[in-house]
C-alpha positions as CSV (number, residue, x, y, z in Angstrom):
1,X,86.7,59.6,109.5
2,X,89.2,62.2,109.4
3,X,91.9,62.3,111.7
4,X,91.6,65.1,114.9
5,X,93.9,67.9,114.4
6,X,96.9,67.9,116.8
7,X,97.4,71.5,119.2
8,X,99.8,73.9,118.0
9,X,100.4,77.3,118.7
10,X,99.1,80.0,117.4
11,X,102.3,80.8,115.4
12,X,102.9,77.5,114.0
13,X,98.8,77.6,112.9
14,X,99.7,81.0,111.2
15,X,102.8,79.6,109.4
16,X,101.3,76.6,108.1
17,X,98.5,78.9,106.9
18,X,100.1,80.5,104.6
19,X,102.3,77.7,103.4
20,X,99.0,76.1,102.6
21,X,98.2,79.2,100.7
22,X,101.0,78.9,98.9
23,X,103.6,81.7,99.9
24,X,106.8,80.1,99.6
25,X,108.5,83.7,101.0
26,X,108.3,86.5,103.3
27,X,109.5,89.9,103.9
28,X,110.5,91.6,107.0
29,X,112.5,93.4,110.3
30,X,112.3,91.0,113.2
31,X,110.2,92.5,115.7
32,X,110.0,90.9,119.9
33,X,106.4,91.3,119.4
34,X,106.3,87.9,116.9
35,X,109.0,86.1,117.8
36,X,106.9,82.9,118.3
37,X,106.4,83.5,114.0
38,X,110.1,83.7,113.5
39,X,110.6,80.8,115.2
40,X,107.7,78.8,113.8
41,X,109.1,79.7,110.4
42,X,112.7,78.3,111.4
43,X,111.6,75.2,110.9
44,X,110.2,75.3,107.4
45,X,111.6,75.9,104.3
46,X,109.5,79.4,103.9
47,X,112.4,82.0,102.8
48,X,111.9,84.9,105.1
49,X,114.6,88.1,103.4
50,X,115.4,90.4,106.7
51,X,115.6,93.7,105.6
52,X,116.5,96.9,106.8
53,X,113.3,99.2,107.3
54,X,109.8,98.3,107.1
55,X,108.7,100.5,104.6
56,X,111.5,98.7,102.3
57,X,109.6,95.2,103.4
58,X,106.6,96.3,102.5
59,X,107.5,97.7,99.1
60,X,109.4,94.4,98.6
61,X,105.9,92.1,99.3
62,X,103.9,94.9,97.4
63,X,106.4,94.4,94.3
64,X,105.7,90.6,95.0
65,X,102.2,90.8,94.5
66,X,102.6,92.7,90.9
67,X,105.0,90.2,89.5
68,X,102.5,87.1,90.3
69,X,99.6,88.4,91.5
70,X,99.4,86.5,94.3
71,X,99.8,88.4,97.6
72,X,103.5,89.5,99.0
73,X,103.6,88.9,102.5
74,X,105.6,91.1,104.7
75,X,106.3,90.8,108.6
76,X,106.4,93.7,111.3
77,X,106.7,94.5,114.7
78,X,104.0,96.6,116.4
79,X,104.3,100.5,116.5
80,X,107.0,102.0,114.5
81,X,107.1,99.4,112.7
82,X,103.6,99.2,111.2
83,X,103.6,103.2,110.8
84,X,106.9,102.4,108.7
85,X,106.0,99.9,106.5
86,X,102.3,102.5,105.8
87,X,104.4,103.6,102.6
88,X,104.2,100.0,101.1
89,X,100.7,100.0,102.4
90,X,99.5,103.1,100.4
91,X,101.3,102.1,97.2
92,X,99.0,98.5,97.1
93,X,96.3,100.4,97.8
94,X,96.9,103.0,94.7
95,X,98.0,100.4,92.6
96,X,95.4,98.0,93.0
97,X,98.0,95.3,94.5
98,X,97.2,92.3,96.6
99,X,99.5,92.3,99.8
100,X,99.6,91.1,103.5
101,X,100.9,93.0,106.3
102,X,101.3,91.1,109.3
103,X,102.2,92.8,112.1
104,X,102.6,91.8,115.8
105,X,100.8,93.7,118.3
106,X,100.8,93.8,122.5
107,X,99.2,91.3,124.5
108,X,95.2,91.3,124.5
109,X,95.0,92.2,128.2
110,X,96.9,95.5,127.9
111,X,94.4,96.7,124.9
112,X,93.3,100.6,125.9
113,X,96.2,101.3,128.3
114,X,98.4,103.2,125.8
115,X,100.8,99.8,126.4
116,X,104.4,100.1,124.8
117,X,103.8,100.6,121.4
118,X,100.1,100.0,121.4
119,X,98.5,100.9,118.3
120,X,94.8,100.2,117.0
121,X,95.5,99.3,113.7
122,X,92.0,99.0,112.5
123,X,91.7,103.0,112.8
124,X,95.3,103.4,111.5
125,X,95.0,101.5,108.9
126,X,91.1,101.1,108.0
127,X,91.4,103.8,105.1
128,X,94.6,102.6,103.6
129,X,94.3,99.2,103.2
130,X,91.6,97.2,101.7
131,X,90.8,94.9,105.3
132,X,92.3,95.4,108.7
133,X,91.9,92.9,111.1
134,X,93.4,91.6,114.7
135,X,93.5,88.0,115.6
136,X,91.7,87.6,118.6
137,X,92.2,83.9,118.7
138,X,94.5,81.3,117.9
139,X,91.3,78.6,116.4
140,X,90.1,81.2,114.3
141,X,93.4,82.0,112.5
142,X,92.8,79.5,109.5
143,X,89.2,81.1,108.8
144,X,90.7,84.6,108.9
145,X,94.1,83.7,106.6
146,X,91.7,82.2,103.9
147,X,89.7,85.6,104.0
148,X,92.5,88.2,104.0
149,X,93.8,86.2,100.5
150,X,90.4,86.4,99.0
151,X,90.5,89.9,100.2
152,X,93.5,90.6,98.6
153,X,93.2,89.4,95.4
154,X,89.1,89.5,94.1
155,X,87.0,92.5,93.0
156,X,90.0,95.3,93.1
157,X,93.0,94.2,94.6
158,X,94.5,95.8,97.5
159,X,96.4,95.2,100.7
160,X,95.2,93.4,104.5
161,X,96.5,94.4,107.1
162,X,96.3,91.7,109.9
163,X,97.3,92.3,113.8
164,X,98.9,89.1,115.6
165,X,98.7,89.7,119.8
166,X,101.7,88.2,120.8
167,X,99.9,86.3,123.7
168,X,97.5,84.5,120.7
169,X,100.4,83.4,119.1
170,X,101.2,81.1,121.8
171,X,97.9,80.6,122.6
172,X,97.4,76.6,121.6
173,X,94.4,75.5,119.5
174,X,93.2,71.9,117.8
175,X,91.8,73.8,114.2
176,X,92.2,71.9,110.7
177,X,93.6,74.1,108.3
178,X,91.6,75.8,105.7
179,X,91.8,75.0,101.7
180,X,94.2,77.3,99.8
181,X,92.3,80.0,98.4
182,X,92.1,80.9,94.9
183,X,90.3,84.3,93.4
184,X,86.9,84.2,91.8
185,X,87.2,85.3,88.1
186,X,84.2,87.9,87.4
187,X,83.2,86.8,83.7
188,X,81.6,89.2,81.3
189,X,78.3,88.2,80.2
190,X,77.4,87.2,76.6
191,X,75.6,89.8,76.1
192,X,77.7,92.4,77.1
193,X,80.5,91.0,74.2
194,X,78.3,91.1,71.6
195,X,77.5,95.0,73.1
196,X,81.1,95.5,72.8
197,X,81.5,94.1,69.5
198,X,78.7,96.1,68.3
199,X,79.9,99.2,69.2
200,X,83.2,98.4,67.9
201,X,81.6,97.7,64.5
202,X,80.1,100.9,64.4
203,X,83.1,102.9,65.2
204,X,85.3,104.9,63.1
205,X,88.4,106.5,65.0
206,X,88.2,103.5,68.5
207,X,90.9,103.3,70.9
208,X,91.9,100.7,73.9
209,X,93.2,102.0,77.0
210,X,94.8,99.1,79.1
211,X,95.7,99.4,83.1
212,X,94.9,98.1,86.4
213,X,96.0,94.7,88.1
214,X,94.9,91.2,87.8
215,X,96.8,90.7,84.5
216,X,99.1,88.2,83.6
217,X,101.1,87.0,80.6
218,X,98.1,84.8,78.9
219,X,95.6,87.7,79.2
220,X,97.9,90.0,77.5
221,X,98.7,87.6,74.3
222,X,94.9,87.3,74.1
223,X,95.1,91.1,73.9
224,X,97.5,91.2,71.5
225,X,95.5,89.2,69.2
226,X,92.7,91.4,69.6
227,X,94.2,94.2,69.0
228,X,95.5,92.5,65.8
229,X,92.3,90.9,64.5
230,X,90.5,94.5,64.7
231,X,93.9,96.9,63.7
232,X,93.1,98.7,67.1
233,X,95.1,101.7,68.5
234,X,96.4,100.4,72.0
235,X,97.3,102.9,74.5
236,X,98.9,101.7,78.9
237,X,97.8,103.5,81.4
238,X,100.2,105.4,83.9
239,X,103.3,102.8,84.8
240,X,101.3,100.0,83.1
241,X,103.5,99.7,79.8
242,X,104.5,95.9,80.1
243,X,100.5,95.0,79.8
244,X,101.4,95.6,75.6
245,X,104.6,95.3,74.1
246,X,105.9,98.6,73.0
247,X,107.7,96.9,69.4
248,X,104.2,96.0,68.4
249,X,102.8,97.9,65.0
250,X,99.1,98.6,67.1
251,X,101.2,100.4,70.1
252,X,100.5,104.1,70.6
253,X,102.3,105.2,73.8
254,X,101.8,105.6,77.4
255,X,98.6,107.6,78.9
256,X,100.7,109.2,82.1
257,X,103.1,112.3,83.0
258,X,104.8,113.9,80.3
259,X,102.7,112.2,77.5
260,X,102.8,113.0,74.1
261,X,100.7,115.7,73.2
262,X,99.5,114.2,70.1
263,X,98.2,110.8,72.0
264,X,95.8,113.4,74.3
265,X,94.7,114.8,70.7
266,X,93.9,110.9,69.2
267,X,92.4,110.1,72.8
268,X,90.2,113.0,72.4
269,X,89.4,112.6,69.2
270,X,88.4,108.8,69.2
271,X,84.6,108.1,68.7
272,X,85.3,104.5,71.3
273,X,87.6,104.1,74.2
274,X,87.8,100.9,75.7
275,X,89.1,101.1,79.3
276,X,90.4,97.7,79.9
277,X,91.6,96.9,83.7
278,X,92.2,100.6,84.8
279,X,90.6,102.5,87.1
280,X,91.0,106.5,85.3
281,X,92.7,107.8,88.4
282,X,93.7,111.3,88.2
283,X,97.5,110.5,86.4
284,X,96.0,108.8,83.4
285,X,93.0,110.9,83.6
286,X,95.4,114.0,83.0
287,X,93.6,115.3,86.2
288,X,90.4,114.5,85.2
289,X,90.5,116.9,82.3
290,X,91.1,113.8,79.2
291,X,87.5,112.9,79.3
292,X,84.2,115.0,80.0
293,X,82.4,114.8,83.4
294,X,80.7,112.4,84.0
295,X,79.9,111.5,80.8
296,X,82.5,111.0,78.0
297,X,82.0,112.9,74.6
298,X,82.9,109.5,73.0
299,X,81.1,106.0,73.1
300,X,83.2,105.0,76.3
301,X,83.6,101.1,77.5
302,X,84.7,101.0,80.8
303,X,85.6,97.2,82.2
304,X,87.1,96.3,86.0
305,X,86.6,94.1,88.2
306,X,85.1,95.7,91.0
307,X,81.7,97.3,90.3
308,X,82.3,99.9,92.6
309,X,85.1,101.5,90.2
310,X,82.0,101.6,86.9
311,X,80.9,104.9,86.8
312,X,82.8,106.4,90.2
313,X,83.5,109.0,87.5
314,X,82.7,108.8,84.2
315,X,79.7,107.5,83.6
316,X,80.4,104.9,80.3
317,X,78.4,104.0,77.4
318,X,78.7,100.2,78.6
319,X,79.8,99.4,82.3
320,X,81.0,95.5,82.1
321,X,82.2,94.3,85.7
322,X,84.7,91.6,85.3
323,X,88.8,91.1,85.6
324,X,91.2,91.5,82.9
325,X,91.9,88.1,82.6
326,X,88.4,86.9,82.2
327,X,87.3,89.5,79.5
328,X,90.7,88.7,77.5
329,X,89.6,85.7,77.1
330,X,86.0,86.5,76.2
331,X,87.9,88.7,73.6
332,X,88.7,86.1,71.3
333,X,85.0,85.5,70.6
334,X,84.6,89.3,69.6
335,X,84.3,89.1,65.9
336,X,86.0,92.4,63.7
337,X,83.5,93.3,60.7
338,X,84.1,91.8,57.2
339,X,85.8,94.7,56.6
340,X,88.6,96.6,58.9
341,X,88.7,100.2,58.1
342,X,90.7,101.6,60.8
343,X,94.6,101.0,59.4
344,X,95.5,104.6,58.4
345,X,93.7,105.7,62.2
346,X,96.5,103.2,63.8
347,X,99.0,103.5,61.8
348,X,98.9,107.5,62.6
349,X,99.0,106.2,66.4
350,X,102.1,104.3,65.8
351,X,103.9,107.0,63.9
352,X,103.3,109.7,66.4
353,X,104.8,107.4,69.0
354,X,107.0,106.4,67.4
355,X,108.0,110.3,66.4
356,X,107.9,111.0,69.9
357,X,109.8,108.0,71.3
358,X,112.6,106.8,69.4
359,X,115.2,109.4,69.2
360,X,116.2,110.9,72.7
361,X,116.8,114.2,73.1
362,X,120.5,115.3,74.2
363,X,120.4,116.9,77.5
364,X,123.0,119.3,79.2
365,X,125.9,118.1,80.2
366,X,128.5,115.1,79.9
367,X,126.7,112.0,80.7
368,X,123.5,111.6,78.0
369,X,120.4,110.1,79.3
370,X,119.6,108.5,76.0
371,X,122.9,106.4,76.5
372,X,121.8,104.9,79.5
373,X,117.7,104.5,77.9
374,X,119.6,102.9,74.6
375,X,121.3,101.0,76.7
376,X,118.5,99.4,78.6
377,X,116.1,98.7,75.5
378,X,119.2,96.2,74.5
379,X,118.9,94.0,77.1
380,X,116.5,90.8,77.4
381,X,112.9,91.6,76.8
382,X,111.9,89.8,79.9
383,X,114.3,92.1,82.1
384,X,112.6,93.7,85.0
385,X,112.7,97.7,84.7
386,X,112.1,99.1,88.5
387,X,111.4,102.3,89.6
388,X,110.5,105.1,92.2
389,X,109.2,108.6,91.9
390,X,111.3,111.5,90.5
391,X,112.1,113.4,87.1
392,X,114.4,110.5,86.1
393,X,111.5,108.6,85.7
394,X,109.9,110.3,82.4
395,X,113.1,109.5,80.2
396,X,112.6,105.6,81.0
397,X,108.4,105.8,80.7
398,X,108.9,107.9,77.6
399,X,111.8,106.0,75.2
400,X,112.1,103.2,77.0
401,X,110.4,99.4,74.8
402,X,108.8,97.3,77.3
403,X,108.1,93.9,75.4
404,X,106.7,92.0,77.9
405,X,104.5,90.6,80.9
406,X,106.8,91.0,84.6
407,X,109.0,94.1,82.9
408,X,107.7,96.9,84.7
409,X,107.4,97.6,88.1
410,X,107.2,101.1,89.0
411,X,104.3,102.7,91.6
412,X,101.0,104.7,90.1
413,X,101.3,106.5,93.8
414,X,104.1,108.0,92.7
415,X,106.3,107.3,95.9
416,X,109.7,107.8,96.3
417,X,112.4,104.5,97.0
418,X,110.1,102.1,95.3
419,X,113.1,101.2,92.9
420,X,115.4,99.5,94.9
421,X,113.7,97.1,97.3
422,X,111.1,96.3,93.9
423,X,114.4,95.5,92.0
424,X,115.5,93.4,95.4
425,X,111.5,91.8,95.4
426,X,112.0,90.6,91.3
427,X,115.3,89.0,91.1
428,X,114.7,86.9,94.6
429,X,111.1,86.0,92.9
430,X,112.6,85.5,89.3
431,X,116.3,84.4,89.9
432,X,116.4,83.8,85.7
433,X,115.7,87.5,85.0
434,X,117.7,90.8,85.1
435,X,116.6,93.2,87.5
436,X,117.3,96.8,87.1
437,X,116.3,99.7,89.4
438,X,116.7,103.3,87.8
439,X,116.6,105.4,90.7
440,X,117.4,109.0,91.5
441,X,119.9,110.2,94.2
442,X,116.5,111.3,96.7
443,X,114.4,108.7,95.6
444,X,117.5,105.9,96.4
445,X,118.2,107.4,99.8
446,X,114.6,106.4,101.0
447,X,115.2,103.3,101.0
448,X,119.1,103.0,100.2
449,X,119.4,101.0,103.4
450,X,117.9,97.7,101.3
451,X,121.0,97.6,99.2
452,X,121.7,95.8,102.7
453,X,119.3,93.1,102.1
454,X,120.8,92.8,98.0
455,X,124.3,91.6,99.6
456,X,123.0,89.6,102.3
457,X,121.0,87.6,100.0
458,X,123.3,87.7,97.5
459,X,120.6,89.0,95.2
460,X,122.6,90.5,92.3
461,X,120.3,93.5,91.0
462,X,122.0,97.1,89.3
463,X,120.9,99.9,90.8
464,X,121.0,102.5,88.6
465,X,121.7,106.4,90.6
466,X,121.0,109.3,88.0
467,X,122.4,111.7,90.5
468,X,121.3,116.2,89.7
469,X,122.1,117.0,93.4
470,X,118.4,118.1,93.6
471,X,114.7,116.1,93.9
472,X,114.4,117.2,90.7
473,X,110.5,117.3,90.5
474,X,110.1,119.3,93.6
475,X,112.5,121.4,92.1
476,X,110.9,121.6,88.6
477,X,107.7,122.8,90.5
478,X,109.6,125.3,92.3
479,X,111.2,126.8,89.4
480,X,107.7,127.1,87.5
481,X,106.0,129.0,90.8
482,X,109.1,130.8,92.5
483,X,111.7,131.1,89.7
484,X,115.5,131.7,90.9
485,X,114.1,131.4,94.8
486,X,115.8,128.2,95.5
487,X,115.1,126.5,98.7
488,X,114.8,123.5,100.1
489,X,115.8,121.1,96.9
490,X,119.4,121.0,96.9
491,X,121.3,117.8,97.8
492,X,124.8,117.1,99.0
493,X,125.2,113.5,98.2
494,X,127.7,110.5,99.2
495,X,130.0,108.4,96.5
496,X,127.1,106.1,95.5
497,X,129.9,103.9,94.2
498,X,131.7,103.7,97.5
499,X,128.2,103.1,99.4
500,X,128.0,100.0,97.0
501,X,131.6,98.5,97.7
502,X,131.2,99.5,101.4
503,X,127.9,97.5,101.5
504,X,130.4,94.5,99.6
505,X,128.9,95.1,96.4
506,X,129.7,96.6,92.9
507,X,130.5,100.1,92.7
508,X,130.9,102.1,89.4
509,X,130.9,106.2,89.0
510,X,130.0,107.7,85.8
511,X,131.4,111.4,84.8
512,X,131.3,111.1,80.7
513,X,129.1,109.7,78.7
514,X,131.8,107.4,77.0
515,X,132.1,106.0,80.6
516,X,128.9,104.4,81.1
517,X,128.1,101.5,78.9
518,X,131.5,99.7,80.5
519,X,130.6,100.2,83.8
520,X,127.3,99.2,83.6
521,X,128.5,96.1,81.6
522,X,131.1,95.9,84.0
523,X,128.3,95.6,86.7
524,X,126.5,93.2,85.4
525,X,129.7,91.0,84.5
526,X,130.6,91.1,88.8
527,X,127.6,88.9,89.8
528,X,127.1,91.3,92.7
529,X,124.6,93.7,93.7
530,X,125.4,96.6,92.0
531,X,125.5,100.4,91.9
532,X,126.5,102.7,88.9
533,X,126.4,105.8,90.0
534,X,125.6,108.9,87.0
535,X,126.7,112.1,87.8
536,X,124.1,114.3,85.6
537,X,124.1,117.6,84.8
538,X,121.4,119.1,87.1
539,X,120.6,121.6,83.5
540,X,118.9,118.0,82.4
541,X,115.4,118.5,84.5
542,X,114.0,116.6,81.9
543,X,113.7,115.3,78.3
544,X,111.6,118.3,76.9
545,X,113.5,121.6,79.1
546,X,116.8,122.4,81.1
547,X,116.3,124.3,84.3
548,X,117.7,127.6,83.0
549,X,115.5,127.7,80.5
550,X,112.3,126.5,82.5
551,X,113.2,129.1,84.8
552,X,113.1,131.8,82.2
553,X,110.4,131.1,80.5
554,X,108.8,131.5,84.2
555,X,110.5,134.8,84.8
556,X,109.0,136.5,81.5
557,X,105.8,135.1,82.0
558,X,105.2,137.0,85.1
559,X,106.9,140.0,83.9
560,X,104.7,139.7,81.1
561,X,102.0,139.4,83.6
């Protein structure tokens, strides 16, 4: 006969919860309104990284739950700091990412008063995240924990939001805890393999289009082989590039902004796609114009793990509900035909990405951007690229190799300060690894503050600041619609360097090109958090144009018009 179990508060219940679960770290801003959670967690050996602002927290738990698919748990207090920490939110929810947001919330007896930073976060939060919830009572919090983690990780991934009143975390209960919780794998059906394997025999110009979570680094060596066995073409979706490595003969290039023309052209022209993991959102989609509405011109595979994604769209030759992992397994039994005709339609893939990747462009100015993308396709394969949102961006998605599984964090939302804490998130999670975030000078000042959290935990990422003095997208739009009628771009920035050293970390400018590679070895070599700081030419808008010329080629257009 099993033994009662003995009262505890409502905050010690929570915390030993989720070490049950398996979260061995947590993200956060201390908040009065779960101060009983803090103080349960001081007495376990659950790391919990304070950081700065919420919406860094959040962005740090969201990275989290990329890297191991497991969810990253974040902390916050009630009010502004819930509305904070919504940027984190929305990027799990775009991305497909599991995640827990716990934040605290006023007592139960002042519900509907407008109380001090009363907010209902099931209305807040019940389009944005996947499950909002509030904890009504302290014996029910085991039940409720098991379900937010099966929440967050089955079907397609996404974030929990979960309110804590901070009168039921004191509130004592006797409740046994509840088993750790692992996600059920959706496997593809027999008969839907031997479909697939059909229709592959049949093709003559097919292509595999990879994306989505729930991957991890077994799925995509049983990809690799798959793609090997049949010769296929293998395209990532939008910020998805680590889920194939890039050095592989069967690689063909990325499928989001700025892609090589030629890729639309083969996507176009294949006779098979095989969506693998992805959901087709509008990015990869090339606003829904890469594919005909709602049915695809080609034989079109489309497999995810939540049924409710098969056919929001496109409607596909064969709908197959299951998770990446699962069906790259099943993928071994997938037999090619006796004979594999298909070599000269990938090796035409790999030599039009390879055309359009390997030599970078020079841009105007002193310091080179394809210094800097060199530079980073020399370090360790298993090296964790991060990024936010911004022009920058297209010269790392477009030249840069990822090789591997964990390389690549970077939002499909497309939001701004993503970089940093992500870069903060992957070295605290994989201590071994490298972690580099390539930011812009607006995209770092979003969440900037989190180089804060890098020096107080002595977590020893390089933040990388490619600095035009402009949001550079913004302004790239601007210049297409309202040539020469600047407004509202420009930015007067600080010494990122001195920022760095102030902070008690590594600080580094860069002004000529012949500068860079010994300051960002030099950065590494000082085992601190670090920032190297590029000065570029704010001509260099982006690897294909310069703003002068993007803003004539607007001008005579409309005088042409």
């Amino acid at each position: 006969m099993s033994q009662a179990p003995l009262p505890r508060t409502g905050a010690r219940i929570l915390v030993d919860a989720l070490l049950g679960h398996g979260v061995t770290r947590a993200f956060g801003v201390p908040g009065e309104s779960y101060l009983d959670v803090l103080d349960a967690m001081a007495d376990t050996a659950l790391d919990f990284v304070v950081c700065r602002q919420e919406g860094g927290a959040a962005m740090m738990a969201e990275a989290v739950g990329k890297l191991t698919g497991r969810p990253g748990v974040c902390f916050v207090t009630r009010g502004p700091g819930a509305t904070n920490a919504s940027a984190g939110v929305h990027i799990a929810e775009q991305d497909s990412t599991p995640m827990l947001l716990f934040v605290g919330q006023i007592a139960r007896s002042m519900r509907g008063r407008g109380a001090f930073q009363e907010v209902d976060y099931r209305a807040v939060f019940g389009t944005l995240a996947k499950w909002a919830v509030e904890i009504d009572e302290a014996a029910r919090i085991p039940e409720i924990i098991a379900r937010a983690f099966r929440v967050a990780m089955q079907g397609r991934p996404g974030p929990v939001v979960v309110a804590l009143p901070e009168d039921m975390l004191a509130e004592i209960a006797s409740v046994p805890d509840a088993p750790a919780v692992e996600p059920a794998e959706t496997w593809p059906g027999h008969a839907d393999m031997m479909r697939l394997q059909k229709l592959l025999w049949s093709a003559q110009r097919p292509l595999l289009l990879l994306g989505g979570s729930r991957w991890n680094a077994r799925a995509v060596a049983s990809v690799v082989r798959f793609a090997e066995r049949f010769d296929l073409p293998v395209a990532a979706s939008f910020r998805r590039q680590m889920l194939f490595p890039a050095d592989h003969r069967c690689y063909a290039g990325d499928v989001g902004f700025g892609i090589n023309p030629k890729l639309v052209a083969r996507l176009k022209e294949a006779d098979l796609v095989i969506a693998l993991g992805g959901r087709l959102s509008e990015v990869p989609a090339q606003g829904y114009t890469l594919f005909d509405i709602p049915s695809p011109a080609m034989n079109f595979v489309h497999i995810h793990a939540d049924p409710e994604e098969l056919g929001r769209v496109y409607q596909p030759t064969l709908a197959i509900n299951a998770s990446p992992a699962a069906v790259a397994a099943a993928l071994e039994g997938v037999q090619p035909p006796n004979t594999v005709a298909w070599a000269p339609w990938r090796e035409a893939a790999r030599a039009d990405y390879l055309n359009w990747s390997e030599e970078v462009p020079a841009n105007p100015g002193a310091v080179q951007m394809g210094t800097l993308t060199r530079w980073l396709r020399d370090l360790p394969a298993e090296t964790t690229i991060c990024n936010g949102a911004g022009n920058f961006a297209i010269w790392v998605h477009r030249f840069h190799r990822f090789r591997a599984f964990g390389s690549q964090l970077a939002p499909t939302s497309g939001s701004m300060g993503y970089g940093l804490p992500a870069a903060v998130a992957a070295k605290r999670t994989r201590p071994e690894q490298l972690a580099v975030a390539v930011c812009g000078d607006g995209d770092f000042l979003m969440t900037g503050q989190e180089f804060a959290t890098a020096v107080q935990h002595e977590v020893p990422i390089l933040a990388i600041v490619v600095d035009n003095g402009m949001y550079g997208t913004i302004r790239m739009h601007q210049e297409r619609e309202y040539p020469a009628r600047v407004f509202g771009t420009s930015l007067k920035n600080p010494d990122f360097a001195a920022y760095a050293r102030a902070f008690g970390g590594f600080g580094a400018t860069v002004e000529r090109d012949e500068e860079m590679i010994p300051a960002l070895e030099a950065a590494l070599a000082s085992g601190l958090p670090a920032i190297v700081h590029l000065k570029l030419d704010p001509e260099a808008l982006s690897p294909t144009t310069s703003l002068s010329a993007l803003r004539a080629k607007s001008l005579a257009t409309r005088a042409a018009g």
